[in-house]
Structures are given as C-alpha cells and as structure tokens.
N, CA, C and O of each residue as an XYZ file, in Angstrom:
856
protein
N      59.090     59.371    164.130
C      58.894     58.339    165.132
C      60.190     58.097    165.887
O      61.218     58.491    165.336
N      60.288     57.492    167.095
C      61.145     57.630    167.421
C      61.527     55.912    167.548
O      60.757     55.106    168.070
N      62.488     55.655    167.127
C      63.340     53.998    166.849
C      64.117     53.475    167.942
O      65.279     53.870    168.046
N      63.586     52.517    168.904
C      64.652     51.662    169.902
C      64.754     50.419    169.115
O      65.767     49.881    169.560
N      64.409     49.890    168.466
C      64.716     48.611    167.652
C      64.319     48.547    166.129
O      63.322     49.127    165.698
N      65.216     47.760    165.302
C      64.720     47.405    164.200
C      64.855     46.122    163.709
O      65.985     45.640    163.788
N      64.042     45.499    163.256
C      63.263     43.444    163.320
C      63.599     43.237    161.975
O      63.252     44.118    161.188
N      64.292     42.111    161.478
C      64.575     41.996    160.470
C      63.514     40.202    159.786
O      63.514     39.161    160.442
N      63.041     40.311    158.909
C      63.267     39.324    158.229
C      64.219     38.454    157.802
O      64.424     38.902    156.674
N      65.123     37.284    157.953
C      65.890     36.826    157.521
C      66.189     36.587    155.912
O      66.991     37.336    155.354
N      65.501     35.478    155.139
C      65.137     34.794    153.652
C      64.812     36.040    153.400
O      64.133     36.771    154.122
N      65.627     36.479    151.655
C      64.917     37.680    151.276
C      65.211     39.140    151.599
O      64.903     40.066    150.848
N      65.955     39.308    153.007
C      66.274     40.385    153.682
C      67.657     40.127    153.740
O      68.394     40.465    152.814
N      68.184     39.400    155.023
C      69.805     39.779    155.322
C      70.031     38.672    154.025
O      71.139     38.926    153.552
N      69.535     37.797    153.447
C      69.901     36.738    151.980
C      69.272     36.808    151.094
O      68.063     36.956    151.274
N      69.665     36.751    150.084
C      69.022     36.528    148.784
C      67.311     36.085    149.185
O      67.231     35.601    150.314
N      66.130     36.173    148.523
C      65.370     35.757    148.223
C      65.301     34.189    148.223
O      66.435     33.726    148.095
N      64.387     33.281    148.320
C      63.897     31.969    147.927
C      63.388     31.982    146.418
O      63.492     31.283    145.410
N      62.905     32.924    146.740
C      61.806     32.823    145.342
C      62.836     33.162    143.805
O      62.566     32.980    142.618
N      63.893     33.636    144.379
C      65.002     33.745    143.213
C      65.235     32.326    142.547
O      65.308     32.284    141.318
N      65.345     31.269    143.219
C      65.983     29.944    143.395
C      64.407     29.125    142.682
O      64.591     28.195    141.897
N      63.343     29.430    142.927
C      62.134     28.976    142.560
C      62.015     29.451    141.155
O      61.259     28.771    140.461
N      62.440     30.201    140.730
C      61.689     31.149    139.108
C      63.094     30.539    138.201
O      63.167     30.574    136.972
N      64.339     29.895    139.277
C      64.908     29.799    138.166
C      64.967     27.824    137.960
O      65.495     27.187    137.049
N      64.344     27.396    138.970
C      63.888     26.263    139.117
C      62.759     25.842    137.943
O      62.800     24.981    137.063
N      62.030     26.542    138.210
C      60.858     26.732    137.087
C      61.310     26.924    135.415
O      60.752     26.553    134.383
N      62.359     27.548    135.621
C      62.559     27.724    134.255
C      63.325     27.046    133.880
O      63.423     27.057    132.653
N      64.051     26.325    134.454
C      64.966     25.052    133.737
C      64.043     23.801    133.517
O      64.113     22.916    132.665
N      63.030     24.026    134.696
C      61.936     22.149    134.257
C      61.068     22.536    133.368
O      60.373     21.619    132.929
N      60.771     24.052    132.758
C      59.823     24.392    132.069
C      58.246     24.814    132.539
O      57.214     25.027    131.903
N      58.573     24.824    133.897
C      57.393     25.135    134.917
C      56.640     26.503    134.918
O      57.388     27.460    135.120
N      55.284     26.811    134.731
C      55.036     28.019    134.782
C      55.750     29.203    135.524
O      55.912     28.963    136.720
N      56.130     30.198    135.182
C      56.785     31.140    135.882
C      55.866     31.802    137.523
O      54.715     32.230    137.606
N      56.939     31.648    138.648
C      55.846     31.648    139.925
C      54.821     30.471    140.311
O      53.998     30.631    141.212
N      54.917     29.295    139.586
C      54.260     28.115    140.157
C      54.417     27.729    141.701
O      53.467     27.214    142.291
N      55.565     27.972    142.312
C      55.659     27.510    143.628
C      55.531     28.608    144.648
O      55.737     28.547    145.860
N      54.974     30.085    143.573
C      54.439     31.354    144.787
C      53.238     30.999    144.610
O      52.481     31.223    145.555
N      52.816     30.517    143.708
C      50.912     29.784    143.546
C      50.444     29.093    144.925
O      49.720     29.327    145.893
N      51.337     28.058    144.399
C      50.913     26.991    145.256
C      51.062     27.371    146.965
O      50.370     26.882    147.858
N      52.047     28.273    147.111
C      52.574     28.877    148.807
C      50.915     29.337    148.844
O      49.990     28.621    149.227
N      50.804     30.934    148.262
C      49.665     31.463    148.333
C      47.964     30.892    148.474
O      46.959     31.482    148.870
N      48.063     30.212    148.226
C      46.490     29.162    148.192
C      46.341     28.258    149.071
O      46.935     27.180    149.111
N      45.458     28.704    149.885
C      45.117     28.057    151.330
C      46.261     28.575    152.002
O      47.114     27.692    151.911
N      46.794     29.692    152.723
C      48.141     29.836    153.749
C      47.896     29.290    154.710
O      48.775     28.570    155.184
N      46.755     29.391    155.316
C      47.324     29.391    156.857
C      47.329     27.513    156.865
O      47.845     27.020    157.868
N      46.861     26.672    155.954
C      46.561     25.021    156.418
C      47.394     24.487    154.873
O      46.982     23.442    154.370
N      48.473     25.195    154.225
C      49.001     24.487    153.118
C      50.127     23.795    153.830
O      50.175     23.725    155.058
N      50.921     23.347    153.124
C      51.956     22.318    153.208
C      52.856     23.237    153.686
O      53.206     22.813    154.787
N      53.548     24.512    153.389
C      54.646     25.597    153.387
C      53.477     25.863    155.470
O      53.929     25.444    156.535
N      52.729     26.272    155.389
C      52.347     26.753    156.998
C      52.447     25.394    157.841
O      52.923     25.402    158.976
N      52.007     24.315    157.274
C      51.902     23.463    158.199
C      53.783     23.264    158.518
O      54.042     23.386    159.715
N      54.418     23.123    158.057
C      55.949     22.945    157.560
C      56.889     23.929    158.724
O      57.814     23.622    159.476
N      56.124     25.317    158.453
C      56.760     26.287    158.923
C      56.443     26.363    160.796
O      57.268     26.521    161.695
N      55.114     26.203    160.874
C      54.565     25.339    162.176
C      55.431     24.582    162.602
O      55.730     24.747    163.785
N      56.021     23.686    161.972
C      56.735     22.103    162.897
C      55.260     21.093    162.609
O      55.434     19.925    162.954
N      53.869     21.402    162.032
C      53.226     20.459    162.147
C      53.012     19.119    161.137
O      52.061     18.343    161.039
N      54.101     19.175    160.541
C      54.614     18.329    159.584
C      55.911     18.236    159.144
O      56.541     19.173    158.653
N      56.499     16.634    159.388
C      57.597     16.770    159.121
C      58.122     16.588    157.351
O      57.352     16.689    156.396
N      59.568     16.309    157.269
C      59.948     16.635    155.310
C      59.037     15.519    154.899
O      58.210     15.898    154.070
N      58.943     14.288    155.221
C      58.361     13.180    154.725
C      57.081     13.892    154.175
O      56.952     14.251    153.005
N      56.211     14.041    155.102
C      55.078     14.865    155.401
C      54.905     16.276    154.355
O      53.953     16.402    153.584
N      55.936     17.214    154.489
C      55.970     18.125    153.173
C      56.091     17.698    151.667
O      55.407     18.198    150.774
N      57.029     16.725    151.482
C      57.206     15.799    150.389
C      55.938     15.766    149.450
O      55.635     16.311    148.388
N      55.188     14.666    150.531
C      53.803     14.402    150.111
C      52.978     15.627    149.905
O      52.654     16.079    148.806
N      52.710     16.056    150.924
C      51.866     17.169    150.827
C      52.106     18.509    149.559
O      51.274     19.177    148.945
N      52.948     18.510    149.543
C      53.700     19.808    148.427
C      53.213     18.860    147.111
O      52.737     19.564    146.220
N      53.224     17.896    146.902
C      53.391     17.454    145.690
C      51.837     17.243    145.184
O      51.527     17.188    143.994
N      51.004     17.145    146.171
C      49.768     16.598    145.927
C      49.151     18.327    145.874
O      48.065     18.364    145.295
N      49.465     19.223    146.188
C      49.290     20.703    145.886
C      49.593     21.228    144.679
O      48.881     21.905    143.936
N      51.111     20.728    144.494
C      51.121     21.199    142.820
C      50.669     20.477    141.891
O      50.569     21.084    140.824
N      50.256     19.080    141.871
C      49.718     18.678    140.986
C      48.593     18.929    140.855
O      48.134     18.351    139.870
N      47.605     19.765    141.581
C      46.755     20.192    141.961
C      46.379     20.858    140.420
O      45.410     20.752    139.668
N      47.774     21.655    140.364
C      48.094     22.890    139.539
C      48.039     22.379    137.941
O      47.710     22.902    136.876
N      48.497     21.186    138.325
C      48.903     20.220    136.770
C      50.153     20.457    136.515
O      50.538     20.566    135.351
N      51.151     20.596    137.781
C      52.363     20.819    137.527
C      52.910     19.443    139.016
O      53.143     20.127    140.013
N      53.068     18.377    139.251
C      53.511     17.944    139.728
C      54.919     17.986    140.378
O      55.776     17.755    139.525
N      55.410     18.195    141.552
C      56.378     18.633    141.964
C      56.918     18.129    143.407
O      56.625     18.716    144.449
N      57.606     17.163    143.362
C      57.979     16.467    144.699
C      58.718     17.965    146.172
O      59.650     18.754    146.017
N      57.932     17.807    147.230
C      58.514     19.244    148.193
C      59.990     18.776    148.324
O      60.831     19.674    148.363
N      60.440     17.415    148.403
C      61.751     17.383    148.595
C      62.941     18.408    147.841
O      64.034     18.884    148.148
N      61.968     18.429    146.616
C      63.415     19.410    145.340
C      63.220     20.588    145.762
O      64.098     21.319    145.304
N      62.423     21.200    146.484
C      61.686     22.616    146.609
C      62.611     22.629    148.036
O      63.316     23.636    148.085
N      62.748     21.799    149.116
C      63.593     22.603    150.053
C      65.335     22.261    149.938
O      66.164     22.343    150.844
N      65.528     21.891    148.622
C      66.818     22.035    147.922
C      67.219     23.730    147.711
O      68.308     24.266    147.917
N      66.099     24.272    147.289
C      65.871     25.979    147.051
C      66.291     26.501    147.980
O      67.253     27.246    147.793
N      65.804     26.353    149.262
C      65.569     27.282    150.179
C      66.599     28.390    150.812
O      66.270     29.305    151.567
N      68.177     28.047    150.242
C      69.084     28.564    150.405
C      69.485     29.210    150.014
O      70.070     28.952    148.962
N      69.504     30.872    150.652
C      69.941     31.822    150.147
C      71.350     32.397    150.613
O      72.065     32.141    151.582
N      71.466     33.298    149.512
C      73.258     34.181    149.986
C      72.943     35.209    150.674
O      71.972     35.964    150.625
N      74.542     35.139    151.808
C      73.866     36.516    152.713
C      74.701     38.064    151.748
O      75.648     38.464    151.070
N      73.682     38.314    152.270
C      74.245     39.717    151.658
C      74.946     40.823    152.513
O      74.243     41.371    153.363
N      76.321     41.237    152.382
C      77.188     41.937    152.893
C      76.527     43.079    153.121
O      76.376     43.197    154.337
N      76.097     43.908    152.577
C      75.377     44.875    152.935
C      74.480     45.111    153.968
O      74.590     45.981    154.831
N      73.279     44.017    153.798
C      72.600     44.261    155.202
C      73.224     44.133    156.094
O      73.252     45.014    156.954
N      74.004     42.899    156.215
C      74.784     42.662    157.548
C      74.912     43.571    157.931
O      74.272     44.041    158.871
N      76.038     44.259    157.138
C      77.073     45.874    157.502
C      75.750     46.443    158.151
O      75.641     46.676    159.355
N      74.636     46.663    157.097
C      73.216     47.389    157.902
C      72.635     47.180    159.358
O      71.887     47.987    159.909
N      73.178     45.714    160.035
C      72.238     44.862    161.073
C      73.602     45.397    162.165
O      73.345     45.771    163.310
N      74.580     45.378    161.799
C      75.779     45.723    162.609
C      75.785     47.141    163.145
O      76.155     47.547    164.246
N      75.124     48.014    161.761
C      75.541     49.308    162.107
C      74.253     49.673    163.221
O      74.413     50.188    164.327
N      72.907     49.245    162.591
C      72.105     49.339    163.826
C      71.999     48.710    165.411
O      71.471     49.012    166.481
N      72.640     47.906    164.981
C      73.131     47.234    166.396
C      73.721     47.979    167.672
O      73.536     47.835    168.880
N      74.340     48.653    167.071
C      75.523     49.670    167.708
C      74.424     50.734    168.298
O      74.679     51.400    169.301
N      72.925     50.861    167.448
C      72.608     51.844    168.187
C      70.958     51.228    168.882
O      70.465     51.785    169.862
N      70.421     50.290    168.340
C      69.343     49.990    168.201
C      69.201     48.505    169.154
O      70.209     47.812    169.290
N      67.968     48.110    169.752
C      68.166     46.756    169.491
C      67.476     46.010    168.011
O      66.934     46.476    167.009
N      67.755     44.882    168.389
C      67.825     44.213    166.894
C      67.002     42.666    167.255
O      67.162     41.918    168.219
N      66.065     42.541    166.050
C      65.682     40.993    166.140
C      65.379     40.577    165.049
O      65.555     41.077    163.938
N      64.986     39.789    165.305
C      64.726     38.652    164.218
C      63.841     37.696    163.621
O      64.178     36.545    163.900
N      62.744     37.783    162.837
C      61.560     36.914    162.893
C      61.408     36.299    161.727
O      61.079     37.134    160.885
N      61.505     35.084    161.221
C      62.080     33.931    160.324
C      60.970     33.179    160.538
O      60.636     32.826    161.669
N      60.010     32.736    158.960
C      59.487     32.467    158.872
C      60.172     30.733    157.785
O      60.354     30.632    156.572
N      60.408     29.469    159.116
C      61.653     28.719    158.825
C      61.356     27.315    159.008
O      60.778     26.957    160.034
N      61.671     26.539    158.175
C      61.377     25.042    158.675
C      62.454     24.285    159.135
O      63.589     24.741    159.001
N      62.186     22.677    159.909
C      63.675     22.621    161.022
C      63.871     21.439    159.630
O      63.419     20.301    159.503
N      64.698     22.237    158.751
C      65.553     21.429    158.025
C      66.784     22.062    157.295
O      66.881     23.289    157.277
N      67.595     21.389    156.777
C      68.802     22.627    156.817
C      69.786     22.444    157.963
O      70.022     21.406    158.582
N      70.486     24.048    158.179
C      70.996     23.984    159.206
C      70.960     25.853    159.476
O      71.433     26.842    158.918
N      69.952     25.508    160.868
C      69.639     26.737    161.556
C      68.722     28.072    160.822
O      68.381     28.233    159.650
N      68.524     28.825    161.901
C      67.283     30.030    161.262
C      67.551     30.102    159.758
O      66.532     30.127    159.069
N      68.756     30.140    159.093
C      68.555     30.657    157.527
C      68.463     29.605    156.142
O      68.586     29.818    154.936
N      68.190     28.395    156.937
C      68.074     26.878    156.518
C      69.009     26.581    155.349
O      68.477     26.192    154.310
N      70.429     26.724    155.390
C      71.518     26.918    154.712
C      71.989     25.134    154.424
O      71.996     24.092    155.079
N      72.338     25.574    153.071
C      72.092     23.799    152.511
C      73.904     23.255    152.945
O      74.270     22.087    152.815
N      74.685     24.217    153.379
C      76.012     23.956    153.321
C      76.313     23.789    154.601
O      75.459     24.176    155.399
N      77.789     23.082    155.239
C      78.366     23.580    156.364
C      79.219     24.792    156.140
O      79.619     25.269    157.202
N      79.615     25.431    155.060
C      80.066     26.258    155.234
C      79.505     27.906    155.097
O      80.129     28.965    155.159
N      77.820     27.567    154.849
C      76.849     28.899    154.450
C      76.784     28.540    156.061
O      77.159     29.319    156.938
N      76.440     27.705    156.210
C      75.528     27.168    158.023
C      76.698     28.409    158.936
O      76.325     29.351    159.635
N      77.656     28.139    158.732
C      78.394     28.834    159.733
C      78.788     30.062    159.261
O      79.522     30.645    160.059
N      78.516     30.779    158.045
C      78.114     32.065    157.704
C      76.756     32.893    158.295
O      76.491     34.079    158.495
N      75.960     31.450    158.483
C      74.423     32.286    158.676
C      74.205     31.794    160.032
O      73.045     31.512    160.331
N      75.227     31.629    160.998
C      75.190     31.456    162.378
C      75.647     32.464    162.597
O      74.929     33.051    163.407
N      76.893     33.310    162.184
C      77.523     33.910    162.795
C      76.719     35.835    162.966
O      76.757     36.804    163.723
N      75.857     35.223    161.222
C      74.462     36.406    161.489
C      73.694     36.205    162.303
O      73.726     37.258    162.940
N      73.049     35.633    162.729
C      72.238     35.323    163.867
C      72.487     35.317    165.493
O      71.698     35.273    166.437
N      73.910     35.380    165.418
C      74.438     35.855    166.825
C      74.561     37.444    167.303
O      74.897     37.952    168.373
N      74.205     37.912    166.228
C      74.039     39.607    166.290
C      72.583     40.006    166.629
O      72.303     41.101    167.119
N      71.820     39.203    166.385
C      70.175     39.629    167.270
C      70.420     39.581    168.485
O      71.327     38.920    168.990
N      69.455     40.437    169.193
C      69.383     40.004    170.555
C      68.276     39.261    170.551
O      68.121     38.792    171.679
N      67.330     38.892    169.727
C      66.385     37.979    169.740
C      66.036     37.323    168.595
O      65.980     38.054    167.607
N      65.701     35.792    168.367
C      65.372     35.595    166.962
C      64.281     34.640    167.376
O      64.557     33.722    168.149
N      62.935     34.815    166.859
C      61.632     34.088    166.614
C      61.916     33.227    165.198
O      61.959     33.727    164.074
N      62.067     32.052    165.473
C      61.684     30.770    164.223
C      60.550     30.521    164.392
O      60.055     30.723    165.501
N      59.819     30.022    163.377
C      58.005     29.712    163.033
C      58.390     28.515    163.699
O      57.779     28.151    164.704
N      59.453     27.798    163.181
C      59.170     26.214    163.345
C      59.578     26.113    165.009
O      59.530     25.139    165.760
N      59.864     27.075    165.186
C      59.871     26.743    167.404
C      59.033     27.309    167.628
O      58.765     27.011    168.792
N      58.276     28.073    167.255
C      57.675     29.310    168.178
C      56.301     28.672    168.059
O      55.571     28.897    169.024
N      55.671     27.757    166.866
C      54.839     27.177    166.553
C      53.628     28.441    165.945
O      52.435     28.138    165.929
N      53.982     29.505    165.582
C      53.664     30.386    164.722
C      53.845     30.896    163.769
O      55.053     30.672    163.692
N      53.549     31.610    162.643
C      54.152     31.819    161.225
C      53.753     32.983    161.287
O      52.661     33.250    161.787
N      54.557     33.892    160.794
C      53.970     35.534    159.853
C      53.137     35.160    158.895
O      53.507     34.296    158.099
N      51.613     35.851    158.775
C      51.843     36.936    159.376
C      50.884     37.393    160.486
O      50.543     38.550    160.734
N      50.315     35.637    161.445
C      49.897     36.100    162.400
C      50.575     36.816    163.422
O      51.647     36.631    163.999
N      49.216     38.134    163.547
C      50.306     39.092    164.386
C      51.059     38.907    165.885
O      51.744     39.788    166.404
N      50.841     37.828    166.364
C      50.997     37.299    167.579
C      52.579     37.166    167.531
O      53.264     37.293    168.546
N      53.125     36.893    166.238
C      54.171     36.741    166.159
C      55.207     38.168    166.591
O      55.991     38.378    167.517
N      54.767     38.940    165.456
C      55.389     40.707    166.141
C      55.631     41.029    167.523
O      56.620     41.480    168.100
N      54.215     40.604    168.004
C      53.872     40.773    169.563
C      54.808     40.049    170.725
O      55.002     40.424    171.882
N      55.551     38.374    169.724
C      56.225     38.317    170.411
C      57.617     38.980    170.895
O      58.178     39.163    171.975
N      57.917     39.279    169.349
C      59.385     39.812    169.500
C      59.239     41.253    170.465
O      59.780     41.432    171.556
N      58.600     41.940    169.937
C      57.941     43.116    171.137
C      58.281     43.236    172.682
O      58.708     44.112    173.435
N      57.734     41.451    172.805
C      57.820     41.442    174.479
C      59.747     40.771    174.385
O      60.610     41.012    175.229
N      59.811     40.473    173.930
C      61.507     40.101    174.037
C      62.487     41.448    174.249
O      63.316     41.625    175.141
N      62.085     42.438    173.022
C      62.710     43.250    173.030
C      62.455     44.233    174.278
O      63.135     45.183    174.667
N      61.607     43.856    174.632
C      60.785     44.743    175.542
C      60.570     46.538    175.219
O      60.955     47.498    175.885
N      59.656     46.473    173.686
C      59.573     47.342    173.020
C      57.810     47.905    172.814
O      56.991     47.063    173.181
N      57.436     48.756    172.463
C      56.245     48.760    171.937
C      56.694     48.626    170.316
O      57.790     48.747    169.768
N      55.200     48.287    169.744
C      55.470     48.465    167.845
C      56.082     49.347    167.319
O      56.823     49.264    166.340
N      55.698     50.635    168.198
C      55.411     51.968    167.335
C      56.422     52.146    167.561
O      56.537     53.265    167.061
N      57.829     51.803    168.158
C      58.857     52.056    168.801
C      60.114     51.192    167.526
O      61.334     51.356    167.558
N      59.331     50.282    166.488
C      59.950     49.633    165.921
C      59.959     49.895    164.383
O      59.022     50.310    163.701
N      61.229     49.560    163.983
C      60.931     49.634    161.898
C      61.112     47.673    162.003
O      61.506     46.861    162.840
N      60.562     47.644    160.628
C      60.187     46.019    160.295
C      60.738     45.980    158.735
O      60.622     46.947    157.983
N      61.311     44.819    158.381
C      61.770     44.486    157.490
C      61.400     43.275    156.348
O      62.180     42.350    156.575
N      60.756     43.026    155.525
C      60.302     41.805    154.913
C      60.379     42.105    153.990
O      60.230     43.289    153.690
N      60.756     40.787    152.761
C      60.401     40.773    151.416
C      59.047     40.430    150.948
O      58.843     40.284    149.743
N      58.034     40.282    151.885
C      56.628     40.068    151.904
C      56.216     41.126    151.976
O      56.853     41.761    152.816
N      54.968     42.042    151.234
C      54.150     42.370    151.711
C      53.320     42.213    152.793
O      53.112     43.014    153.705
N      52.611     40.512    152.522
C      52.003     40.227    153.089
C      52.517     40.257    154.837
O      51.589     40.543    155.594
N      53.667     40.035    155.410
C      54.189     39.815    156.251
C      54.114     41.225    156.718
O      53.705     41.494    157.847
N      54.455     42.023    155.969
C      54.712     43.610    156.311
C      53.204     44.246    156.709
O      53.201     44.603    157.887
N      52.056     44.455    156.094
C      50.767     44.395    156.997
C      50.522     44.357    158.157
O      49.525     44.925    158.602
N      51.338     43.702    158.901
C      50.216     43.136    159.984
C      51.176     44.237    160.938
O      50.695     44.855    161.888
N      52.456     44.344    160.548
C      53.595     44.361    161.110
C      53.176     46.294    161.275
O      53.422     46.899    162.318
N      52.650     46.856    160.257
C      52.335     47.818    159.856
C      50.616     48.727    160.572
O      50.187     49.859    160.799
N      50.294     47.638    160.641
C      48.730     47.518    161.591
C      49.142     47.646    162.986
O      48.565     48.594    163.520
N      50.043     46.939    163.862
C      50.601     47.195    164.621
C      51.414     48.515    164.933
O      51.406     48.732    166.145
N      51.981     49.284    164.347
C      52.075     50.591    164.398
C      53.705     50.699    164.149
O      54.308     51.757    164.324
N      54.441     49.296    163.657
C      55.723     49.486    163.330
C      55.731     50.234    162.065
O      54.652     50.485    161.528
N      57.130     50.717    161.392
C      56.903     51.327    160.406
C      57.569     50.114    159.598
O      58.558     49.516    160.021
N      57.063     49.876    158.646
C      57.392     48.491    157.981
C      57.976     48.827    156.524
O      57.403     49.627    155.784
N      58.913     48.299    156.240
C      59.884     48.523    155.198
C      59.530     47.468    154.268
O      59.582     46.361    154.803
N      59.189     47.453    153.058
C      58.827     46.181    152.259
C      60.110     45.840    151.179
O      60.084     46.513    150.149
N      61.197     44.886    151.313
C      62.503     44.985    150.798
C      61.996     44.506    149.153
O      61.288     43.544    148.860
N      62.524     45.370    148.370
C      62.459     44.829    146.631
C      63.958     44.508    146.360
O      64.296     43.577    145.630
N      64.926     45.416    147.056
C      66.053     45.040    146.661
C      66.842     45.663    147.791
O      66.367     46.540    148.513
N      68.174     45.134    147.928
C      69.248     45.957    148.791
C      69.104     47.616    148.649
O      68.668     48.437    149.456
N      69.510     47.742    147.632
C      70.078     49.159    147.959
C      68.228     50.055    147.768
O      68.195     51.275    147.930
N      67.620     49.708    147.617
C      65.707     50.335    148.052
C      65.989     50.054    149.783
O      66.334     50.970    150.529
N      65.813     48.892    150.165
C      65.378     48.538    151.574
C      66.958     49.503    152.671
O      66.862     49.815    153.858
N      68.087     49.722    151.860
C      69.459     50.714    152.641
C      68.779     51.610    152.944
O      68.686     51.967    154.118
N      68.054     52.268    151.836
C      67.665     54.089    151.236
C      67.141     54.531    151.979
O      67.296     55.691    152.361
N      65.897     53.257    152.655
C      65.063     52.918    153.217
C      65.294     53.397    154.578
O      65.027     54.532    154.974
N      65.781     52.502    155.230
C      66.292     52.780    156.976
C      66.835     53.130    157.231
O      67.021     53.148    158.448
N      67.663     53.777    156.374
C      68.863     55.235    156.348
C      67.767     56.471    156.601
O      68.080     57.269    157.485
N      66.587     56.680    155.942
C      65.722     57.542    156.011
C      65.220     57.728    157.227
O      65.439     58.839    157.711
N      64.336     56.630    158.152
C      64.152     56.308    159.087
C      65.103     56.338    160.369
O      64.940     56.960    161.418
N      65.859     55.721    160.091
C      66.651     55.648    161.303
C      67.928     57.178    161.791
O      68.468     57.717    162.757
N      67.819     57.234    160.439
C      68.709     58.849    160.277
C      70.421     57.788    160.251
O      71.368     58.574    160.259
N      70.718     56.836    160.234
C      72.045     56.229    159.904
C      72.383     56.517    158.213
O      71.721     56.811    157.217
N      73.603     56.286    158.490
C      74.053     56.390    157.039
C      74.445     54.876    156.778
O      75.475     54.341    157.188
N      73.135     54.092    155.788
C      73.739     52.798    155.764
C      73.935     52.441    153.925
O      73.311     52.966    153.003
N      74.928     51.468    153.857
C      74.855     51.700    152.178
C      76.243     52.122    151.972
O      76.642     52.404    150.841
C-alpha cells in the first residue's frame, strides 16, 4: 500500500495505557480484575465514559453516572477516583516513532478524551501537561471526542481526520490500543495496527512504512 499519513491514538499508544492504572486500582480496593473495562463496555455508545467523551456530561454528571453503573455491578465506585487514572506516561519511543514519521508522512491524531485534566492526553500534572503538549504539537491534526462531539469508533470520526489530512483511508496506517477502535478504522481501508505493546506496535510500522523505527 502506499502511506501519505499515519493517525495515531493517543491513551495507550504515544502513553501508557489507562487500563494499566484501572487493574492496578482494582487490585489495591480488592475490585474484580477489569471491573472498570466492564462497566466502559456495556451500553457504549449511551454509558457514562461516551456520554463524557461526547462533552454530553459534565465531571459532576460522570461522578454520578459512573457510580450508579458500577454499582450496577455490585462494585460501587465514585467516576471522580476513576478520572484520577486517566493519566498516562508518554513513551519515548513512540514519540521518536511520531517524529520519525513526521519527517516523512503526515501525521494525526484521534483521542478518544474528556475536557478534564489538562489537554488531549488529560495529564493529571503541570508538568506531564507540558510534556503531553509538546506531543501534540507534532500532529498536523488532532480530533478530541470531547470537541468534535464524536467518539471512536464511530466511523465518522476517521472520515474526519481524512478530510483534514486531506487523505483517502487506504492511503493511511492507524494506531489503537483498541481493537474495537481499530475495526472501523480497518473497514475503511486504513491498515490498522492494534498496539499490545511498544516494541509489537515499532515492529509493526517499521514493516509498513519501510522506516526503521525502534
């Protein structure tokens, strides 16, 4: 195939995982292991995490709502402690990866993000905040759920970055720690990379792209 851009996932991709921060959350309160990928997964498109990621509810609003979901579960769980989580480490590597394609590719960005925090990688610090700004100035485009008023993995979203980049799909590789996200992305005719770990998701678009990244 031939590659003019490659779209990154933020959470999970250029940072650590969320769900790292959740399993180990869980295991210090004694919480079933994956309780808060339960509760994400059940009902997506109208749960507390989509409505959130939308903008159609604010933290007050997630608070409640998150909590009345997991207790659902018989695990009661206020959303306030849950977007304590949400902060991940960036990882040197991709960067180096987002830099090196940069140089040849265009580059974007589609963040599936709520407006709390500070900015696309919802970084609990001022001093991550201005680590994970200074990544985000290397896209030439970045789609947030919570502006765009869309979430992955409706495909409308792809479609947008598409017209930004002013790319077709098939013209693109895609990056997520979702499956689910990676589908649609994949239906569309990008070639979609599903990240398990750094050096899998390097191996990965080193293959593809023919760069030597890693």
């Amino acid at each position: 195939m031939t590659i003019k851009a490659v779209i990154w996932d933020f959470g999970g991709v250029i940072t650590s995982s969320p769900f790292e921060a959740f399993n180990r959350y869980e295991a210090q309160k004694g919480l079933p292991h994956n309780l808060f990928r339960t509760v994400n997964s059940t009902n997506p498109d109208d749960n507390a995490w989509a409505l959130f990621e939308r903008n159609e509810i604010d933290a007050p609003g997630f608070d409640e709502m998150f909590h009345r979901e997991s207790t659902a579960f018989g695990h009661p769980v206020r959303g306030a402690e849950v977007l304590g989580l949400l902060s991940g480490d960036v990882r040197p590597g991709m960067v180096a990866a987002l830099k090196a394609c940069k140089a040849v590719f265009k580059v974007g960005c589609i963040t599936n993000n709520v407006q709390t925090g500070h900015g696309a990688g919802m970084a609990g610090t001022s001093d991550k905040a201005a680590q994970v700004a200074g990544v985000m100035e290397l896209f030439d485009a970045v789609i947030e759920s919570s502006k765009a008023g869309v979430r992955k993995p409706d495909p409308r979203i792809y479609q947008m970055m598409c017209e930004l980049l002013v790319v077709e799909p098939s013209d693109c590789v895609y990056l997520d720690d979702l499956g689910i996200n990676c589908k649609p992305a994949a239906a569309l005719g990008m070639k979609a990379i599903k990240v398990s770990s750094e050096a899998q998701a390097l191996a990965e678009l080193s293959a593809v792209t023919g760069l030597e990244l890693g």
